[in-house]
C-alpha positions as semicolon CSV with decimal commas, in nm:
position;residue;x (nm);y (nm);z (nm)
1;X;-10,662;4,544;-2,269
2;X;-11,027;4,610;-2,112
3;X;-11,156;4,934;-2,115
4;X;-11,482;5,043;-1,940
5;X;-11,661;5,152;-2,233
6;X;-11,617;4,777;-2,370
7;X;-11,798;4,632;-2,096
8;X;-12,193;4,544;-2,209
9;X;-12,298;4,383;-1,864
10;X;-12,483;4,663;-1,602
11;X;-12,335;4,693;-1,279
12;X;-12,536;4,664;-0,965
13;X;-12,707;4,966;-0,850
14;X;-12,510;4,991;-0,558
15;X;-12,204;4,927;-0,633
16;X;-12,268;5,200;-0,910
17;X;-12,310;5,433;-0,661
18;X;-12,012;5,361;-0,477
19;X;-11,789;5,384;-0,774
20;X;-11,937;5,708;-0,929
21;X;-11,747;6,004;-1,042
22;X;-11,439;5,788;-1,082
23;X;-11,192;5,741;-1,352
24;X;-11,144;5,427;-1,508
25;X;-10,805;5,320;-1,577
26;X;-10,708;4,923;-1,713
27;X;-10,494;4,760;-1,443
28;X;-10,539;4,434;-1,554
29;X;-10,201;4,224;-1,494
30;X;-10,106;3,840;-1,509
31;X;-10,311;3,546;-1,630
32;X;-10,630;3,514;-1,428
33;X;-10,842;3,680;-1,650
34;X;-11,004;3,886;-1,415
35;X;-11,072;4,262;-1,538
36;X;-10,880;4,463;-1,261
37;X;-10,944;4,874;-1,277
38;X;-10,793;5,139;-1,078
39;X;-11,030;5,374;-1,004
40;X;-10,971;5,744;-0,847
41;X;-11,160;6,026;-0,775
42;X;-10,924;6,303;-0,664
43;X;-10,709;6,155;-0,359
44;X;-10,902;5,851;-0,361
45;X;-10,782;5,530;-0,534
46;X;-10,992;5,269;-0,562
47;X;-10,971;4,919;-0,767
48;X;-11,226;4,686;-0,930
49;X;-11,220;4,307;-1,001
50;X;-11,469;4,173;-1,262
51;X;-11,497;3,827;-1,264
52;X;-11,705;3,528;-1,426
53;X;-11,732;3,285;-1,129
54;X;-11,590;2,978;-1,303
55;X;-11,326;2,904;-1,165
56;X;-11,288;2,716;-0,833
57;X;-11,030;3,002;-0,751
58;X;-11,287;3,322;-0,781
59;X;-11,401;3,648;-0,626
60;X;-11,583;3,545;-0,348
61;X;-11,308;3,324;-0,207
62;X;-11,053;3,626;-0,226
63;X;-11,337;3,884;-0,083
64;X;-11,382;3,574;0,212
65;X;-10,967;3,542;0,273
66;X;-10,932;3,919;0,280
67;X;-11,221;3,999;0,546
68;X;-11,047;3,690;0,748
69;X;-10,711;3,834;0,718
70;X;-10,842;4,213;0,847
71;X;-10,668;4,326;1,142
72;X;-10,373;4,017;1,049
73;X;-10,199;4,133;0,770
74;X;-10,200;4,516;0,549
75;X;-10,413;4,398;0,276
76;X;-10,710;4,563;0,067
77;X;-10,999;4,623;0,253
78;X;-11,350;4,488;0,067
79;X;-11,560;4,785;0,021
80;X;-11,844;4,551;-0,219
81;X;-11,902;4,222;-0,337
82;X;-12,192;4,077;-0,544
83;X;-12,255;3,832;-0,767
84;X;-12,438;3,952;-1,096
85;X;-12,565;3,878;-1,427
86;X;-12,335;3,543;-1,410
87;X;-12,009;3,807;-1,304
88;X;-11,861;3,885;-0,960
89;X;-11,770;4,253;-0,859
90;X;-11,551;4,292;-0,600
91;X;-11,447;4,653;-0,510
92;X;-11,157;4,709;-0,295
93;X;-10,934;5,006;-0,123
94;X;-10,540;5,087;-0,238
95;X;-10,257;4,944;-0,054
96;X;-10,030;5,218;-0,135
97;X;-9,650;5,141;-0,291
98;X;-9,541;4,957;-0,614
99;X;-9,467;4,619;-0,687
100;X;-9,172;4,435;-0,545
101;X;-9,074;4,345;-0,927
102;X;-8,990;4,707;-0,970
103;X;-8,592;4,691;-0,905
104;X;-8,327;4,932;-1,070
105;X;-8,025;4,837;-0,919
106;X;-7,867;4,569;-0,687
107;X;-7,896;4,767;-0,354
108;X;-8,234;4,801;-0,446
109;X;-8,293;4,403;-0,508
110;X;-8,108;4,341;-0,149
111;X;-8,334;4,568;0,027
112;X;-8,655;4,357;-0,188
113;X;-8,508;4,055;-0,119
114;X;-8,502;4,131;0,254
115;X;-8,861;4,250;0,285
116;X;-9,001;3,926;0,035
117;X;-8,830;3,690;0,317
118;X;-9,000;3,887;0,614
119;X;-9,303;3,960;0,432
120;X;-9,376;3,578;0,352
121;X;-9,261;3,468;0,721
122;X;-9,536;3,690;0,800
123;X;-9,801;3,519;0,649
124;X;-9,687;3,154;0,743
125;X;-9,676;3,281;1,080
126;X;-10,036;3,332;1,095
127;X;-10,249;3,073;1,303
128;X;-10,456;2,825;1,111
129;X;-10,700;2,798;1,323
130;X;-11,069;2,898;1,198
131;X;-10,907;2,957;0,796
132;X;-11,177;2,945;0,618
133;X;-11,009;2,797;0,360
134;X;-10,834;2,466;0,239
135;X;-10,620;2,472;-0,077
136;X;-10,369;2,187;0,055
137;X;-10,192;1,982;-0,209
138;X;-10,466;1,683;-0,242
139;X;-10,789;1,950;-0,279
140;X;-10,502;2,121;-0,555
141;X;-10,467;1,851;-0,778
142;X;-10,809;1,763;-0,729
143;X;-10,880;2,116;-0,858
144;X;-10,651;2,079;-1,135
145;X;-10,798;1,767;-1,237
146;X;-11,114;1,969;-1,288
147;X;-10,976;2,265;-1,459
148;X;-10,871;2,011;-1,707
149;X;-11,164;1,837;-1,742
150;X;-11,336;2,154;-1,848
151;X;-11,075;2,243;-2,109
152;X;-10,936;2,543;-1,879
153;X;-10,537;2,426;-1,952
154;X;-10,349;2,571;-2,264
155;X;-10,024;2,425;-2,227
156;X;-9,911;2,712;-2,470
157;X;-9,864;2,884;-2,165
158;X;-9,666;2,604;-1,969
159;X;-9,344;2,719;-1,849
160;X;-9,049;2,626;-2,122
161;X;-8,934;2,349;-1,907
162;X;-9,269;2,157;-1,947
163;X;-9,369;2,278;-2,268
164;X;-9,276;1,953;-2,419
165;X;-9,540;1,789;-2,217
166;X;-9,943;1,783;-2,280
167;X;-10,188;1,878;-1,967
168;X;-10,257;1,545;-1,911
169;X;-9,915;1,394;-1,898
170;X;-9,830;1,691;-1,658
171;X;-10,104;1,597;-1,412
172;X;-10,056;1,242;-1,410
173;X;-9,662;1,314;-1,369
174;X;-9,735;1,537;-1,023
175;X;-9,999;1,251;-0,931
176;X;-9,744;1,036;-0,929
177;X;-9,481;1,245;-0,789
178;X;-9,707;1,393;-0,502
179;X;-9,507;1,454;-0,205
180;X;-9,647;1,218;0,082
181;X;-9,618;1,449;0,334
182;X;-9,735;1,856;0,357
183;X;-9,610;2,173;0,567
184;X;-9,900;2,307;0,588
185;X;-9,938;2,709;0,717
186;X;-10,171;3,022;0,575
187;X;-10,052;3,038;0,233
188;X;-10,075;3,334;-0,006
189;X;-10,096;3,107;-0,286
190;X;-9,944;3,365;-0,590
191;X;-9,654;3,499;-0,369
192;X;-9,528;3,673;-0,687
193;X;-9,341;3,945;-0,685
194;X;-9,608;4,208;-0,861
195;X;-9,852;4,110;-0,509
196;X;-9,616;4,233;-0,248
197;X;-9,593;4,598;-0,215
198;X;-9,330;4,798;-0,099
199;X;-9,346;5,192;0,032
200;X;-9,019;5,404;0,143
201;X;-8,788;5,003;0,161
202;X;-9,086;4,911;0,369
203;X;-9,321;4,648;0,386
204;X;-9,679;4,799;0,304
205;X;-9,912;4,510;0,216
206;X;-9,987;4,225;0,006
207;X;-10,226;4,215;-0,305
208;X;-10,440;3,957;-0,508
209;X;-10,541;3,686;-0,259
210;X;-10,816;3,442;-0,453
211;X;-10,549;3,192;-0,402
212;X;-10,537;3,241;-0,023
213;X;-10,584;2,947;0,216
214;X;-10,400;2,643;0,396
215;X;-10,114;2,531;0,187
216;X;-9,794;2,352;0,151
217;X;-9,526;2,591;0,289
218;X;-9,330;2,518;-0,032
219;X;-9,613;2,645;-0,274
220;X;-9,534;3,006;-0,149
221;X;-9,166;2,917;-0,184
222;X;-9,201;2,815;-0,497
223;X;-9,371;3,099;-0,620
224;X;-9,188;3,348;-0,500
225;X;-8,812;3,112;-0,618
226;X;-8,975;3,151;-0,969
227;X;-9,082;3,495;-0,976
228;X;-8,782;3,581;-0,832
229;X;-8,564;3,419;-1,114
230;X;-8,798;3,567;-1,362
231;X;-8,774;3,959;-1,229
232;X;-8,386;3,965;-1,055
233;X;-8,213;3,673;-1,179
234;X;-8,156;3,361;-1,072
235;X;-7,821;3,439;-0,861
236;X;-8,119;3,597;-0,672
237;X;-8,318;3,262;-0,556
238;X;-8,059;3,125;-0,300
239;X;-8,011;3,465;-0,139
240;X;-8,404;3,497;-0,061
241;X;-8,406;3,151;0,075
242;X;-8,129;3,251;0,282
243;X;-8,333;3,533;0,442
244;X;-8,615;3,309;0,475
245;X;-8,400;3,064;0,692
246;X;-8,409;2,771;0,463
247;X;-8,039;2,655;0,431
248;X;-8,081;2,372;0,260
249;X;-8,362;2,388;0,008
250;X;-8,620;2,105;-0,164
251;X;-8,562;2,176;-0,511
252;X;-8,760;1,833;-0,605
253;X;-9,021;1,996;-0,407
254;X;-8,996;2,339;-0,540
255;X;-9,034;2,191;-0,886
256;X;-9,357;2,000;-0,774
257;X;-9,480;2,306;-0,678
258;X;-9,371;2,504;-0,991
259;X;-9,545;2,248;-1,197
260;X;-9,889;2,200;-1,009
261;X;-9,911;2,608;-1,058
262;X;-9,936;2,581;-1,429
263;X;-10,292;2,468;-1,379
264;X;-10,375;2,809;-1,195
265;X;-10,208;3,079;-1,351
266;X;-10,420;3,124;-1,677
């Protein structure tokens, strides 16, 4: 866990400004790496995303996805972004509810379930026209293929039903395995359970968007089938798809999917 007083970079001048006066609490969640922290200042909640700009899948893309997406979905609003001493700072405003994972009881897992399915047909619903993005399945692997040229994989993280397999076998399995034809819509890109936030069994936005761009329906769909199985259960899975309106579902193509996000989740 990161803690402010560990950090030995400065900050920009004006984004020290902007966050002064605040606590610092760790927030940091998942596998990007990123430092997340949750800043507030009485009422006011605040979070910060420190970043070395690495990765194909950085900072700057989810700051340029999020100012697209303004006025089309309930997402942070960027309040700063800057690129310094070799680190990106991106400072964004609170979506306020908790994280779909967060599920007591069954009811409660119905009503998630319900809002997942509506949330996602949300986003695929948006037009593609002017996205300033492109993450579709060829510039993927293509990305993968350079993740793993620069040593980025640790297949100690694969999921168990790979883990058998090195990065390089992986990669030259989905090569050959590709799907020849895409669905493509706006994707999320990590439509994970912990990103979609949920206030009084209401939608109330969606979180962590570096990921965001034209996709293959089914990498959503296969995100969220996963996290699903991993936070409710796998009886779970078929009722989301269900509420999606998928009847009959592309498990070949779900696990294509599954398997090409190893090489983005660490």
């Amino acid at each position: 866990m990161a803690d402010k007083k560990d950090l030995t970079f400065n900050f920009p001048k004006e984004l020290e400004k902007l966050i002064k006066d605040f606590n610092w609490e760790d927030n940091t969640f998942g596998y990007s790496g990123t430092f997340v922290f949750k800043l507030t200042r009485d009422q006011e909640i605040l979070y910060l995303k420190i970043n070395q700009p690495k990765s194909d899948f950085n900072l700057e893309k989810e700051k340029t996805i999020l100012e697209w997406l303004e006025r089309k979905l309930p997402v942070p609003t960027v309040l700063y972004f800057d690129i310094a001493e070799e680190r990106e700072f991106l400072l964004l405003s609170e979506v306020e509810g908790t994280n779909s994972h967060i599920a007591k009881t069954d009811d409660e897992k119905i009503t998630n379930i319900k809002i997942l399915a509506e949330g996602l047909k949300m986003i695929h619903s948006i037009n593609l026209k002017e996205c300033p993005i492109d993450n579709n399945p060829n510039n993927m692997i293509e990305f993968a293929k350079a993740r793993l040229q620069k040593g980025d994989i640790d297949p100690n993280q694969f999921d168990e039903r790979w883990k058998d397999k090195e990065p390089k076998q992986l990669l030259e399995e989905l090569v050959r395995i590709k799907p020849t034809e895409f669905d493509l819509v706006f994707s999320h890109g990590d439509y994970c359970l912990p990103n979609i936030l949920i206030r009084d069994e209401q939608l109330s936005g969606f979180i962590d968007w570096p990921y965001g761009g034209v996709n293959d329906r089914y990498f959503d769909l296969a995100a969220v089938a996963w996290s699903i199985g991993y936070n409710y259960g796998e009886e779970w899975v078929e009722s989301f798809f269900n509420e999606y309106g998928i009847k009959e579902i592309e498990w070949e193509r779900i696990y294509f999917y599954q398997r090409l996000n190893e090489f983005f989740q660490q």
